[in-house]
C-alpha positions as CSV (number, residue, x, y, z in Angstrom):
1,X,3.5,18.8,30.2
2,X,0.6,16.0,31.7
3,X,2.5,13.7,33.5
4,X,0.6,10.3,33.4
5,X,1.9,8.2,36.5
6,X,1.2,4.0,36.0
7,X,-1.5,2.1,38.1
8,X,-0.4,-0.2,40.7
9,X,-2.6,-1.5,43.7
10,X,-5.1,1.2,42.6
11,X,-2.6,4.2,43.3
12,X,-0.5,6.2,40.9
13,X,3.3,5.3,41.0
14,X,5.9,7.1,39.6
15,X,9.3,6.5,39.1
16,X,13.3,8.6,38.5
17,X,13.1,7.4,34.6
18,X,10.8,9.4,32.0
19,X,9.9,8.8,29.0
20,X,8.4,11.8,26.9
21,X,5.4,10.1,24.5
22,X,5.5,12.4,21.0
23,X,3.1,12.7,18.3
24,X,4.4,10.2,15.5
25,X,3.5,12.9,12.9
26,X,6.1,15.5,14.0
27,X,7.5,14.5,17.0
28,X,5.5,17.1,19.1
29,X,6.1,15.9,23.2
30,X,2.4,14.9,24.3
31,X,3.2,13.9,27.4
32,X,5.1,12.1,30.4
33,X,5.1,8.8,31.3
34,X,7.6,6.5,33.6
35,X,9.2,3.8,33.1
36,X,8.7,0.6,35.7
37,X,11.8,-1.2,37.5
38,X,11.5,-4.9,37.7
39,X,10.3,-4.2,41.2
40,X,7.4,-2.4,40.1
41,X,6.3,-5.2,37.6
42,X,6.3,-7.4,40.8
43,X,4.2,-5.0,43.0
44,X,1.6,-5.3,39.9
45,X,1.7,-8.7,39.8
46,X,0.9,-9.3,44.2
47,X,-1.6,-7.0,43.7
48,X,-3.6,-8.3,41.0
49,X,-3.3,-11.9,42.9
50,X,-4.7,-10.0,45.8
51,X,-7.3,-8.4,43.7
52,X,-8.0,-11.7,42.0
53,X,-9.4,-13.3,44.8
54,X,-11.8,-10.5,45.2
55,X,-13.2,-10.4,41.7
56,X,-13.3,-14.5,41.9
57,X,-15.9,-13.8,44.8
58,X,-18.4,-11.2,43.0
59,X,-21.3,-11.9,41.0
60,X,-21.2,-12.6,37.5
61,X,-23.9,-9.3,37.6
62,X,-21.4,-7.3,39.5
63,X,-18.6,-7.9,37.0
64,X,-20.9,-7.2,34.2
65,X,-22.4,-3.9,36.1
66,X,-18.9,-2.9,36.1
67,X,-17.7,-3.0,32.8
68,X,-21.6,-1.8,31.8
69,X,-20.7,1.4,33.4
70,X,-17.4,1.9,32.4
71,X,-18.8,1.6,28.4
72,X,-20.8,4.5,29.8
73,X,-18.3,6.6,31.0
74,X,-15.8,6.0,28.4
75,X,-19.0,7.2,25.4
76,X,-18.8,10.0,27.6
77,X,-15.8,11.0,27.0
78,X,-15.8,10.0,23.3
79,X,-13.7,13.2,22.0
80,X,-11.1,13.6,24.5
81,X,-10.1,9.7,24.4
82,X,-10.3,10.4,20.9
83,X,-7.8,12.9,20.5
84,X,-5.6,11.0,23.1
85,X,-5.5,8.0,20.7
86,X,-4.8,10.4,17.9
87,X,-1.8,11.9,19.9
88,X,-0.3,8.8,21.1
89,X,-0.6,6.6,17.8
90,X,-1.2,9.3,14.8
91,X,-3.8,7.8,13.7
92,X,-6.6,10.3,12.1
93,X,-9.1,11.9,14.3
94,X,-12.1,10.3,11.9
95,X,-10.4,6.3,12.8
96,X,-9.7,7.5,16.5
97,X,-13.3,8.5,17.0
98,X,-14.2,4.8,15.3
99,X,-11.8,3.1,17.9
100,X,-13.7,4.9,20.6
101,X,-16.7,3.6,19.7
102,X,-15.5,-0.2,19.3
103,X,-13.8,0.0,22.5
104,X,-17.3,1.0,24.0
105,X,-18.5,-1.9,22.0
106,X,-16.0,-4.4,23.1
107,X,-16.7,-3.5,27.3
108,X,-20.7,-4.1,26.4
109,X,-20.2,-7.4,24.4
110,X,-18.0,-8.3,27.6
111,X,-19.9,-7.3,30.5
112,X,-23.0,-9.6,28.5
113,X,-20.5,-12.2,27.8
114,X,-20.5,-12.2,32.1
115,X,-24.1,-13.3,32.5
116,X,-23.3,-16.0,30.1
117,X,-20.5,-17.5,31.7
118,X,-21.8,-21.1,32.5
119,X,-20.9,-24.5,32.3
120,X,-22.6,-27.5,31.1
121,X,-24.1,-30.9,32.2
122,X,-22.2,-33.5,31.8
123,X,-24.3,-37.0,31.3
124,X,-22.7,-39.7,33.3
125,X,-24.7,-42.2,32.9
126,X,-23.5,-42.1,29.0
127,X,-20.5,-44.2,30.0
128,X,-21.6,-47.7,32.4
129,X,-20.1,-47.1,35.2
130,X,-22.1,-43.7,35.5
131,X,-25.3,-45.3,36.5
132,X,-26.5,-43.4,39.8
133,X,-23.6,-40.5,39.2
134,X,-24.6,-36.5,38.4
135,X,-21.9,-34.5,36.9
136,X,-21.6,-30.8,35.2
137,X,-19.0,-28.5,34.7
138,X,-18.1,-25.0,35.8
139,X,-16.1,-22.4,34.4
140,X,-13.4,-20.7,36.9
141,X,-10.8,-17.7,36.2
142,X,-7.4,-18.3,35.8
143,X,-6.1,-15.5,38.6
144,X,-3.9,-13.1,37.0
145,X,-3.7,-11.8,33.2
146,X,-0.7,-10.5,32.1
147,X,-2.1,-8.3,28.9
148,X,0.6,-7.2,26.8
149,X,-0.9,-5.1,23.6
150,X,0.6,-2.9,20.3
151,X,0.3,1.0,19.1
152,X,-1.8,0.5,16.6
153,X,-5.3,0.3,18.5
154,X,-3.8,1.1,21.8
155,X,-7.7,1.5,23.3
156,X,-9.9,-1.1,21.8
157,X,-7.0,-3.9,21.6
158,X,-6.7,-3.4,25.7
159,X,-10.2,-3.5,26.0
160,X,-10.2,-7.1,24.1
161,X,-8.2,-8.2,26.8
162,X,-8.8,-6.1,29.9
163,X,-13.2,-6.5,29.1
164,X,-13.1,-10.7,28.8
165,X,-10.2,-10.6,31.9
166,X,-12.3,-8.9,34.2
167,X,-16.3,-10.5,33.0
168,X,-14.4,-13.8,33.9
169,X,-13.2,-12.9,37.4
170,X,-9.6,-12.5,36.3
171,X,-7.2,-9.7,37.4
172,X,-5.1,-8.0,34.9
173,X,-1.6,-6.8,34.5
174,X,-1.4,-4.4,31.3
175,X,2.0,-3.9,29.7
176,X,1.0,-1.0,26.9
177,X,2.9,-0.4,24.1
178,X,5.8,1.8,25.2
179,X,5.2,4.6,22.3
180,X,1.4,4.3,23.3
181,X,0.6,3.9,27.1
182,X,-1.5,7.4,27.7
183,X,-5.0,5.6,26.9
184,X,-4.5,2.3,28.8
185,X,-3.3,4.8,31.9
186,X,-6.6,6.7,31.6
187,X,-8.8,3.5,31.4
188,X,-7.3,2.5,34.6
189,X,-8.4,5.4,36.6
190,X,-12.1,5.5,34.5
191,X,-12.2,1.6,35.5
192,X,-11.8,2.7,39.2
193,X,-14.2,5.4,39.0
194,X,-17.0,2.5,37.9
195,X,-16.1,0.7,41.2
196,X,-13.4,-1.7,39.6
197,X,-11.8,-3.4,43.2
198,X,-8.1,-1.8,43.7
199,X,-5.3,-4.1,42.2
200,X,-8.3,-5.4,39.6
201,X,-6.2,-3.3,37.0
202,X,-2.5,-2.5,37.2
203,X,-1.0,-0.8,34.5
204,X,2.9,-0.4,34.4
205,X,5.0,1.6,31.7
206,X,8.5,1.1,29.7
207,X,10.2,-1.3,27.5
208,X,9.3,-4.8,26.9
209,X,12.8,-6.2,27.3
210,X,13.1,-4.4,30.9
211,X,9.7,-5.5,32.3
212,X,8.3,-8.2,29.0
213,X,10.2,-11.0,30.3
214,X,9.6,-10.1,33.7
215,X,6.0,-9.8,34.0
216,X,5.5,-13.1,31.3
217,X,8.0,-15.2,33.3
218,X,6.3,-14.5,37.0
219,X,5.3,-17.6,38.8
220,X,2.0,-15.9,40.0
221,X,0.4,-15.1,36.0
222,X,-1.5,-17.6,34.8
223,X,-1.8,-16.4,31.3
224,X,-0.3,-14.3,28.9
225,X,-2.4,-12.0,26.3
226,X,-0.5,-10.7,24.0
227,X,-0.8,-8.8,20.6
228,X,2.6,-8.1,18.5
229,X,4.4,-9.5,16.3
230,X,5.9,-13.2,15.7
231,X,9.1,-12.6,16.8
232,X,8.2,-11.3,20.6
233,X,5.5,-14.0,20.3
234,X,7.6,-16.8,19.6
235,X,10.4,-15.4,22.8
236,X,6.8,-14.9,25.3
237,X,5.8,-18.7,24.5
238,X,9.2,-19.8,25.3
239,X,9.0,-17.8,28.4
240,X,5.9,-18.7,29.6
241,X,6.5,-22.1,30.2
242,X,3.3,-23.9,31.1
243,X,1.2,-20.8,30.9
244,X,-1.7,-20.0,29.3
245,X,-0.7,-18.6,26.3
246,X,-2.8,-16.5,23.1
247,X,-0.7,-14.7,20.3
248,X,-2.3,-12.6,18.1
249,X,1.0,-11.9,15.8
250,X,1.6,-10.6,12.1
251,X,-0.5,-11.1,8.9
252,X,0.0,-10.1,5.6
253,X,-3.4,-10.2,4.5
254,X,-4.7,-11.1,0.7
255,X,-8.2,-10.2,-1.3
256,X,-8.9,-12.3,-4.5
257,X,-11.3,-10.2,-7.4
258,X,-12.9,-12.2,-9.4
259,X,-13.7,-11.2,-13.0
260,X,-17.3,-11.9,-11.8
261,X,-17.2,-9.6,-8.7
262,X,-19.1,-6.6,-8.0
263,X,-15.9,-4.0,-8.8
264,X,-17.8,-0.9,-7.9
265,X,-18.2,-2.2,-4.6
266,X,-14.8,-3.8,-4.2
267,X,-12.9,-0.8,-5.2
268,X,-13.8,1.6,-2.0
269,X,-13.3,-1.3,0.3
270,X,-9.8,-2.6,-0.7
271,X,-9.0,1.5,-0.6
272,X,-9.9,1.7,2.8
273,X,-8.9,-1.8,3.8
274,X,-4.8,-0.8,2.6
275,X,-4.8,2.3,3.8
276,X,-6.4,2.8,7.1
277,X,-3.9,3.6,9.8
278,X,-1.6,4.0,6.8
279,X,-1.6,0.4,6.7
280,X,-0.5,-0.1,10.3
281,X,-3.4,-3.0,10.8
282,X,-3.1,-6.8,11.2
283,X,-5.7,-7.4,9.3
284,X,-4.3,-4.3,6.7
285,X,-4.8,-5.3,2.9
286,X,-1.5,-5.6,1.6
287,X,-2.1,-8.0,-1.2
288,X,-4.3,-8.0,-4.0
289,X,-4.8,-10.5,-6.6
290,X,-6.7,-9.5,-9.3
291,X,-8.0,-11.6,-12.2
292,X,-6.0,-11.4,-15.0
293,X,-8.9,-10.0,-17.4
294,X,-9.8,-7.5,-15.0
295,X,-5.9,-6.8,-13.5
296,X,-5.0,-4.3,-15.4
297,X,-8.1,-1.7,-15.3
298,X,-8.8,-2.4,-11.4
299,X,-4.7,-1.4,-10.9
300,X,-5.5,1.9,-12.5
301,X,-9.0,2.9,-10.7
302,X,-7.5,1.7,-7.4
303,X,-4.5,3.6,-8.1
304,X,-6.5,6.8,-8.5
305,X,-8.7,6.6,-5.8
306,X,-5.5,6.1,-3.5
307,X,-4.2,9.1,-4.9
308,X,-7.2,11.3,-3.7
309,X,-6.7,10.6,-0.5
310,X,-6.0,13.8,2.2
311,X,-2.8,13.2,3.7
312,X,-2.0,15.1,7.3
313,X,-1.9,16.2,10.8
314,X,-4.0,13.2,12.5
315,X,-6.2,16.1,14.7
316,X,-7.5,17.8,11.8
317,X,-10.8,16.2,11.0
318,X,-10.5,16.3,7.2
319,X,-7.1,14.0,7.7
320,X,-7.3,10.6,6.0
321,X,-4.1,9.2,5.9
322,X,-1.2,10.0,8.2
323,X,1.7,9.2,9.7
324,X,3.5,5.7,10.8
325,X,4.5,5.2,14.1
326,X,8.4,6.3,13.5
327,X,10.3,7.8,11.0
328,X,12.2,4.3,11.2
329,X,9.6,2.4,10.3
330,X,8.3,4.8,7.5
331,X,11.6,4.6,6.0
332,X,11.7,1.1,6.2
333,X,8.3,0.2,4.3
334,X,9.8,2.7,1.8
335,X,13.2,0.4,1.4
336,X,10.8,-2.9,0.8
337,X,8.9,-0.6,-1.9
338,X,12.3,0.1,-3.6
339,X,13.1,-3.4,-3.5
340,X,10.3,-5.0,-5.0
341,X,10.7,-1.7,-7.9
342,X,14.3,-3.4,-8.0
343,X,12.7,-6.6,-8.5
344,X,10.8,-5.7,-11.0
345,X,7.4,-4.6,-9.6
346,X,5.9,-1.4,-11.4
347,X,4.6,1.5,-8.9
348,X,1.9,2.7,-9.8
349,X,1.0,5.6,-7.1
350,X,3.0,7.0,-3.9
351,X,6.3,5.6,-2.8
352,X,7.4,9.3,-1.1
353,X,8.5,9.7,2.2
354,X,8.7,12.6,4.5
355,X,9.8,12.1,7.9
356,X,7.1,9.6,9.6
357,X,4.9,9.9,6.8
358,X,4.6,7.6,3.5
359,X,2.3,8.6,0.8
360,X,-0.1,5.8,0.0
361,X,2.0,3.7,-2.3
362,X,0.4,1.1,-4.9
363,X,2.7,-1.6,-6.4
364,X,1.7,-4.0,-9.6
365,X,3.1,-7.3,-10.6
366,X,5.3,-7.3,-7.8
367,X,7.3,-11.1,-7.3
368,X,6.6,-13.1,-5.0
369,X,9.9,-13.3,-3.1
370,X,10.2,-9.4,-2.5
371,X,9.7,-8.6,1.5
372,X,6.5,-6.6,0.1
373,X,4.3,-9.6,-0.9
374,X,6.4,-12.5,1.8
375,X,6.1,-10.4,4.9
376,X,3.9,-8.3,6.7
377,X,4.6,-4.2,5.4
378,X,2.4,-2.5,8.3
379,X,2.4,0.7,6.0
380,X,0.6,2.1,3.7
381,X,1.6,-0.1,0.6
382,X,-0.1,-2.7,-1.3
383,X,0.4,-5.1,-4.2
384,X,-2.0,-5.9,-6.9
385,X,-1.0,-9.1,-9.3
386,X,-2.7,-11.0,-11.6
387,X,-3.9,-14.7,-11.6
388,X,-5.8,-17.1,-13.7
389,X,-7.5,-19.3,-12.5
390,X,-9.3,-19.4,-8.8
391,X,-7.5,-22.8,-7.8
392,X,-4.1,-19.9,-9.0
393,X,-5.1,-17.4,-6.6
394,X,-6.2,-19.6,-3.6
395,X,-2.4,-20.7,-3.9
396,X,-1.1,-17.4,-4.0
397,X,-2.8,-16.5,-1.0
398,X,-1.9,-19.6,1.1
399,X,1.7,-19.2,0.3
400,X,2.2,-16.5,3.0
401,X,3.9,-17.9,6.1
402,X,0.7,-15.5,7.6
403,X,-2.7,-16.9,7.9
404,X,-5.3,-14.2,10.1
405,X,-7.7,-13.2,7.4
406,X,-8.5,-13.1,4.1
407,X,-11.3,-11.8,1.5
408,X,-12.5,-12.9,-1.7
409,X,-15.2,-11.1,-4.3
410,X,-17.3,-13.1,-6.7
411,X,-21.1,-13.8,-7.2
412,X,-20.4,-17.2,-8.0
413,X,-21.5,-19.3,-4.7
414,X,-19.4,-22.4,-5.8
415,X,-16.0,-19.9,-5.8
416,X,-17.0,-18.2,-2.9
417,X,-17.3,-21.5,-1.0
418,X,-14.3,-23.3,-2.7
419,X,-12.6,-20.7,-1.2
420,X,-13.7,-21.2,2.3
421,X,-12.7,-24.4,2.0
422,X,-9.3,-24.2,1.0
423,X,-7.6,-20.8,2.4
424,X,-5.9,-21.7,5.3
425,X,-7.0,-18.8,7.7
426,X,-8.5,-17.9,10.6
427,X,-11.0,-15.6,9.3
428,X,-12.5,-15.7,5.4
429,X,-14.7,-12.8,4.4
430,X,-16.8,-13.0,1.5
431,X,-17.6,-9.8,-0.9
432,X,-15.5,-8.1,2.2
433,X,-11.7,-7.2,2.8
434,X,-10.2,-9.0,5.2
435,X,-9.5,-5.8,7.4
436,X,-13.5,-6.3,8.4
437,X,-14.1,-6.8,12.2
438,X,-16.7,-7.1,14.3
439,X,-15.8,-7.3,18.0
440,X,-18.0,-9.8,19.0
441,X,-16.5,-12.2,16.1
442,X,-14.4,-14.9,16.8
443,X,-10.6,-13.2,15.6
444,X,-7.4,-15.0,15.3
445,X,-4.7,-16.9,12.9
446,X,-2.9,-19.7,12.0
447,X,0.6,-20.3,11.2
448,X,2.5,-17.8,12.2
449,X,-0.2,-15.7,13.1
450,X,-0.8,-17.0,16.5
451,X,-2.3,-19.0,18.5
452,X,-6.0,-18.8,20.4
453,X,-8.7,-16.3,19.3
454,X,-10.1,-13.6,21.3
455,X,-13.9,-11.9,20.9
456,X,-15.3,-11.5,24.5
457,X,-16.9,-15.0,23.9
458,X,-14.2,-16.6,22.9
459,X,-11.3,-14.7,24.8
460,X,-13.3,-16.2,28.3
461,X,-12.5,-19.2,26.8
462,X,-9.3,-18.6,27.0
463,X,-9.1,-16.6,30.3
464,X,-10.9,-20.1,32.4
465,X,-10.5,-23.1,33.3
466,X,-13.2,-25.6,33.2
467,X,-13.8,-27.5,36.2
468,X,-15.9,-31.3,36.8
469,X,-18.2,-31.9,39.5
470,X,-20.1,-35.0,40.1
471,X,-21.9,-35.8,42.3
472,X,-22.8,-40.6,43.7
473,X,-26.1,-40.0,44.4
């Protein structure tokens, strides 16, 4: 079996504990990876402060020529990062290939966001004792990143932290998820094979309580990256302290149908937006609210169409839907789906289990206390209820302790911007599910989604600090 050692200092490391990473569909072993001491995490760290001062020193061209090249290089191996992806997470070839391609996007939108990197001048002579004073601002890198990131898009959510990181001069640290490391290993040797500095990347292995706290509490980070959920979020801000800090945490994301909305193009889109990944998105459509006059029609066509879909092995091509991450978690969405049945919700379509792998499941009239409609699922489930009036369904969205994205269909502009007004989200799509991402867009939550927002433009934001010169003349 490929063993996959971590990256530290630019040179493999291995260590006396193994952890075998299996296929989520069947268990199959995939590979080897090892699991860092507490000793390791600090190696990572002094070399990525060492590394840090040599990226601070390039040109914002040579950073850019960098992660130019390694888009190149990773398009060029499109099908074998593919099937790695596939392997690690179970996601289905078809959405593995997709992730490919956005994580090439996400390295070009970075190494452009490089070039860009400037500050602003500042007029002095606004304020009266500036008369005779020049002043401007300049953006500087923080040092080291510590970039902690989730299963679910194990490629393109590192490159959303690794890509801005390095365009702004930073050096990184990447904690992978621990069921999900083999892609974040291989970037790390592609990054130095496109003339990345040594210690520029580290990437160490094993479980977040052994090396989290470690690597988040370490005097020398500067800031902490990290995608999860609100719990782990909520202990890494306590332990940061005065770090930088961006959370991209849960959601339990809503679409409101009008009666007035284009349904035939609705339909397909709220199919794909619940059921990609087998629902194993942030951004996953979990809740539907339907208009009352059109509820009951839309539950049936949506029901169908999520009954067509080809369940499988995630490396057969014609696979659409596949397996969750662990049996664990496959049995628990199917406990929440029994409990809003218990509570009085009608299912529709799905709701069987076997093993890892949860049919997609489609839930009507579901309460609003059950875990199903309160909390975020990350499976393949969704619930569709009725409202009646817009002002009813703008409320049923913002009562989610969530707020990342949300989506709303109508042709009536005055709706479509009442909502825009008045959903408290980070991100409202209209005549689109909220699952829609660009990765140039400006992406993150409120509430108990996080904190912060990341797109290369704005992630540099983040990863910087801004710095004032002036100048008596």
């Amino acid at each position: 079996m490929t063993e996959y050692p971590m990256r530290i200092a630019g040179k493999p490391v291995t260590t006396a504990a193994r952890q075998v990473v299996r296929l989520p569909f069947d268990g199959t072993p995939v590979a080897v990876v090892f699991q860092a001491a507490p000793e390791d995490v600090d190696a990572g760290v002094e070399a990525a402060a060492a590394a840090a001062a040599v990226l601070r020193e390039m040109t914002r061209d040579e950073r850019s020529t960098i992660l130019r090249n390694a888009a190149a290089a990773l398009a060029s191996r499109r099908d074998e990062f593919a099937r790695v992806v596939a392997s690690e997470c179970g996601k289905p070839l078809r959405e593995s290939l997709a992730e490919v391609d956005r994580a090439c996007q996400t390295l070009l939108f970075s190494s452009e966001e490089a070039h860009r990197l400037a500050g602003e001048v500042v007029p002095m002579d606004a304020a009266p004792g500036g008369r005779g004073r020049w002043g401007m601002t300049v953006r500087e890198p923080l040092g080291v990143i510590a970039a902690i990131t989730p299963f679910n898009f194990p490629l393109n959510l590192s490159m959303h932290k690794i890509g801005p990181a390095l365009a702004a001069g930073n050096a990184v640290v990447h904690k992978p998820a621990s069921a999900t490391p083999l892609s974040a290993l291989l970037m790390a040797d592609l990054f130095a094979a496109c003339g990345l500095p040594a210690g520029a990347l580290n990437v160490i292995t094993g479980p977040g309580l052994v090396i989290g706290d470690r690597l988040v509490s370490h005097p020398k980070v500067a800031m902490v990256t990290f995608t999860g959920s609100a719990e782990v979020g909520l202990r890494i801000r306590n332990l940061a302290g005065l770090k930088r800090v961006t959370l991209e945490l849960g959601n339990n994301s809503a679409v409101i149908l009008e009666e007035d909305a284009d349904h035939e193009a609705a339909l397909p889109r709220c199919v794909t937006g619940a059921f990609a990944h087998s629902g194993q998105v942030c951004i996953s459509v979990q809740r539907i609210y339907a208009h009352q006059r059109i509820h009951s029609e839309f539950v049936d066509r949506f029901a169908a169409a999520a009954a067509r879909l080809k369940i499988g092995h995630p490396l057969e091509a014609a696979t659409e839907v596949s397996s969750l991450i662990t049996e664990r978690e496959a049995a628990r969405v199917e406990s929440w789906v029994g409990e809003a049945r218990s509570a009085g919700g009608r299912l529709i379509a799905g709701g069987r289990r076997t093993g890892a792998t949860l049919e997609p499941t489609v839930l009507a009239d579901v309460p609003a206390e059950t875990q199903i409609v309160a909390n975020e699922a990350f499976g393949p489930v969704v619930a569709i209820n009725a409202f009646r009036s817009l002002d009813e369904g703008i409320e049923l969205v913002n009562r989610s302790d969530y707020g990342l994205q949300a989506g709303i269909y109508t042709r009536d502009l005055e709706k479509a911007f009442r909502a825009a007004r008045r959903i408290h989200v980070g991100g409202l799509h209209i005549n689109e599910v909220p699952q829609y991402r660009l990765d140039h867009m400006p992406y993150g939550g409120v509430k108990l989604s996080g904190t912060g927002r990341e797109g290369p433009r704005y992630a540099i934001e983040e990863m910087t600090e801004v710095k004032l010169v002036t100048w008596n003349v």
